[in-house]
C-alpha positions as CSV (number, residue, x, y, z in Angstrom):
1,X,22.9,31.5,-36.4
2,X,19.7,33.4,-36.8
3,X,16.9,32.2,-38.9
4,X,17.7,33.8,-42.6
5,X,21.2,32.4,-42.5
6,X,20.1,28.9,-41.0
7,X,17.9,28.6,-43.7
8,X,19.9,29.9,-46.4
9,X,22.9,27.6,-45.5
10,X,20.0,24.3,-45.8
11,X,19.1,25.5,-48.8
12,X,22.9,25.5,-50.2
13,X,23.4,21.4,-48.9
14,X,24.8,22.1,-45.5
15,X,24.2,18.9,-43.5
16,X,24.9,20.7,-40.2
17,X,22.5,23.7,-40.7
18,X,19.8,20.6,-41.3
19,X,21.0,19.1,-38.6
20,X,20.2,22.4,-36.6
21,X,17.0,23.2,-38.1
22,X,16.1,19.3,-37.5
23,X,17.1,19.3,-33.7
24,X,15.1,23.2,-33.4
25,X,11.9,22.0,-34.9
26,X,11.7,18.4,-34.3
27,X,9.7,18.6,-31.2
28,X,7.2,20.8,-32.3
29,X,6.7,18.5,-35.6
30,X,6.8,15.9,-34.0
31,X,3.7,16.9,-32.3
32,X,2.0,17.6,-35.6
33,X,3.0,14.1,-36.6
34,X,1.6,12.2,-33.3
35,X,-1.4,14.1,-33.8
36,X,-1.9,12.6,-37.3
37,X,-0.5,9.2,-37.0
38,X,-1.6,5.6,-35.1
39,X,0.9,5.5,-32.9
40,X,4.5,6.7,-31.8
41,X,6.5,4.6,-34.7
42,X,4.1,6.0,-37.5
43,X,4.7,9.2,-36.2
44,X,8.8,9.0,-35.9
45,X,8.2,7.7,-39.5
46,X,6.2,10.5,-40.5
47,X,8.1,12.9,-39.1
48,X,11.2,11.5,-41.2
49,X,9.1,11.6,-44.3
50,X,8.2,15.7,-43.4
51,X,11.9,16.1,-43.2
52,X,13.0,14.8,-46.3
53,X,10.4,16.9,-48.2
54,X,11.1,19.9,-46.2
55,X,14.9,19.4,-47.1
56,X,13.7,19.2,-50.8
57,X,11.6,22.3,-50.6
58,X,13.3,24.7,-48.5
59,X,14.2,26.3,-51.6
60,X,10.6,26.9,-52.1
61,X,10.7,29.3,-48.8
62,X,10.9,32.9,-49.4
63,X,10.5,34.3,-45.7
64,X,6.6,35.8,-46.2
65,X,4.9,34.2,-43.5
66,X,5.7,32.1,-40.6
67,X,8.4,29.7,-41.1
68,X,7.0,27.5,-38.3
69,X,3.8,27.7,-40.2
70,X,5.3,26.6,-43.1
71,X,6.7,23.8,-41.5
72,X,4.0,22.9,-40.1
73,X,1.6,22.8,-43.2
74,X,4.4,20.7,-45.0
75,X,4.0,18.3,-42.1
76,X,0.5,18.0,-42.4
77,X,0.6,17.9,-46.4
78,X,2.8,15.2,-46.2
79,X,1.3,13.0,-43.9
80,X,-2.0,13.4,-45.4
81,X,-0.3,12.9,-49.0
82,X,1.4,9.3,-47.7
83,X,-2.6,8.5,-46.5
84,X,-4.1,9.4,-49.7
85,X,-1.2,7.2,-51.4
86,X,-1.6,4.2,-49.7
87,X,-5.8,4.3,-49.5
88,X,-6.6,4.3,-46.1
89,X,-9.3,7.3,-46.9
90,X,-12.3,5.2,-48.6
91,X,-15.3,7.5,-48.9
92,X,-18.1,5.9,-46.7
93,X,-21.5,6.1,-48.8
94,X,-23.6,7.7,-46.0
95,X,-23.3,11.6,-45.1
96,X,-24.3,12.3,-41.7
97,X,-24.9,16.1,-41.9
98,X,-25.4,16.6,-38.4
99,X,-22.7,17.6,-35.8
100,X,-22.0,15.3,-33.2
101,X,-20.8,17.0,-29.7
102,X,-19.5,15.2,-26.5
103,X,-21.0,16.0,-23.6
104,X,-20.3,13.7,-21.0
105,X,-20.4,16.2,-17.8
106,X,-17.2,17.7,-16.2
107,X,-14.5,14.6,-16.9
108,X,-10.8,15.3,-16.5
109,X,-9.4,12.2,-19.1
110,X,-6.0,12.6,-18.6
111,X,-4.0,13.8,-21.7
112,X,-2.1,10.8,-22.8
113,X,-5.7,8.6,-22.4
114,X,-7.3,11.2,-24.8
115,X,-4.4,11.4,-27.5
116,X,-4.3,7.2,-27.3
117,X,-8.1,7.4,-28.1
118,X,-7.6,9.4,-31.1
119,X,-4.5,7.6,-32.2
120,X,-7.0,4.5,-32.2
121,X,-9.8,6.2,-34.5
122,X,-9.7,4.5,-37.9
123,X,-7.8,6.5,-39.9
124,X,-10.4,8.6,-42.1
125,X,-12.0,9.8,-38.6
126,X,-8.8,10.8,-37.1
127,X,-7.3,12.7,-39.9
128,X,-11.0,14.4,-40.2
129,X,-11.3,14.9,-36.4
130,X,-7.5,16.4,-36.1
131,X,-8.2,19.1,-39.0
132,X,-11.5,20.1,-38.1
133,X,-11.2,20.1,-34.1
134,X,-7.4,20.4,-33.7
135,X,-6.3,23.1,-36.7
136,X,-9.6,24.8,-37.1
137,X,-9.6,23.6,-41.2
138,X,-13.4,23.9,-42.5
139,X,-15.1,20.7,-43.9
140,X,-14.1,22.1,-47.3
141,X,-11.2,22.6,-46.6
142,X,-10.6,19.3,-45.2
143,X,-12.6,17.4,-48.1
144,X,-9.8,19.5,-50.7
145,X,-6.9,18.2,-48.6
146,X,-8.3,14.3,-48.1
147,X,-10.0,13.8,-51.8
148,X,-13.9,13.6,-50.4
149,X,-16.6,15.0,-50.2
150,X,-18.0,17.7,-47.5
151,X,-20.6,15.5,-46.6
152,X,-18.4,12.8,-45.9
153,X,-15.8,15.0,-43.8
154,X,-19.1,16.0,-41.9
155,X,-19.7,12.1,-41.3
156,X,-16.6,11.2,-40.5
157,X,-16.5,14.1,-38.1
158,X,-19.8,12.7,-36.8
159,X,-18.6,9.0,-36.5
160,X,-15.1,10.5,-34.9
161,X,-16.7,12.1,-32.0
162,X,-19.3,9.6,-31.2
163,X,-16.3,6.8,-31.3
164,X,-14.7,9.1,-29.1
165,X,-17.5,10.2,-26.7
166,X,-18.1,5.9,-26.0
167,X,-14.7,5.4,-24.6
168,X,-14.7,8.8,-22.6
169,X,-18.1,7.0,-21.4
170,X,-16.2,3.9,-21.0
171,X,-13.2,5.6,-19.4
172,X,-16.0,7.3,-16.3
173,X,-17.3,4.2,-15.6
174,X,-14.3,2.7,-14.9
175,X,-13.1,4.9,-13.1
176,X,-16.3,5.0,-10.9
177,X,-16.0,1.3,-10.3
């Protein structure tokens, strides 16, 4: 089934055309998901969330553009939305204008240690840190989509990357010892 009929059969009901378009794009999703979320659960229920609004909007897709992109962005909107919604972005009162950067030598952290170190950022870093570092979104950008300021993106950018750049510190030393 190529893309313009799978598409066009999800947006007339058909339960096994979203069933297909689930199974072809869940990975990837997915991915977007565990990139925004705490942990492995949130992410399964974000992911489950993205669906359901993708299912709703589908009609709303008029094949300009990537439809992977489009995906994706719905993914991201609606993670970020279910944040806003249940306050876990409070605006921090000071803005720390300046960037932050890691540098820590040549470490190889392991993959799954660096995504477990994000997933434990409090949530108004990590959702900063993934949009800014992750999917190139400017702090504007990023303070239009969370409900801040750019200042306080820039600070919570700031306080991401230092939080980060202790445990990578934390990580060398023990694997030195």
């Amino acid at each position: 089934m190529s893309l313009k009929e799978l598409v066009h059969n999800c947006k007339k009901g058909n339960r096994i055309a979203q069933e297909q378009l689930y199974k072809q794009y869940a990975g990837k999703l997915f991915g977007v998901c565990l990139k925004y979320s705490r942990n492995k659960t949130e992410a399964e229920d974000n992911l489950h969330d993205s669906f359901i609004t993708i299912f709703q909007k589908i009609d709303q897709y008029k094949f300009k553009g990537s439809f992977e992109g489009w995906l994706k962005r719905i993914t991201v909107n609606t993670v970020l939305q279910k944040y806003r919604k249940e306050e876990y972005l409070s605006v921090i009162t000071d803005n720390t204008e300046e960037e932050v950067t890691i540098e820590t030598g040549y470490v190889e952290v392991e993959l799954p240690v660096l995504l477990k170190y994000i997933q434990e950022l409090p949530n108004k870093y990590r959702l900063t840190f993934n949009l800014y570092v992750l999917d190139g979104f400017s702090h504007k950008e990023i303070a239009a989509l969370l409900g801040t300021s750019v200042g306080t993106s820039k600070s919570n950018l700031a306080r991401a990357r230092m939080i980060l750049k202790e445990k990578i510190e934390k990580e060398i030393i023990n694997i030195a010892l």
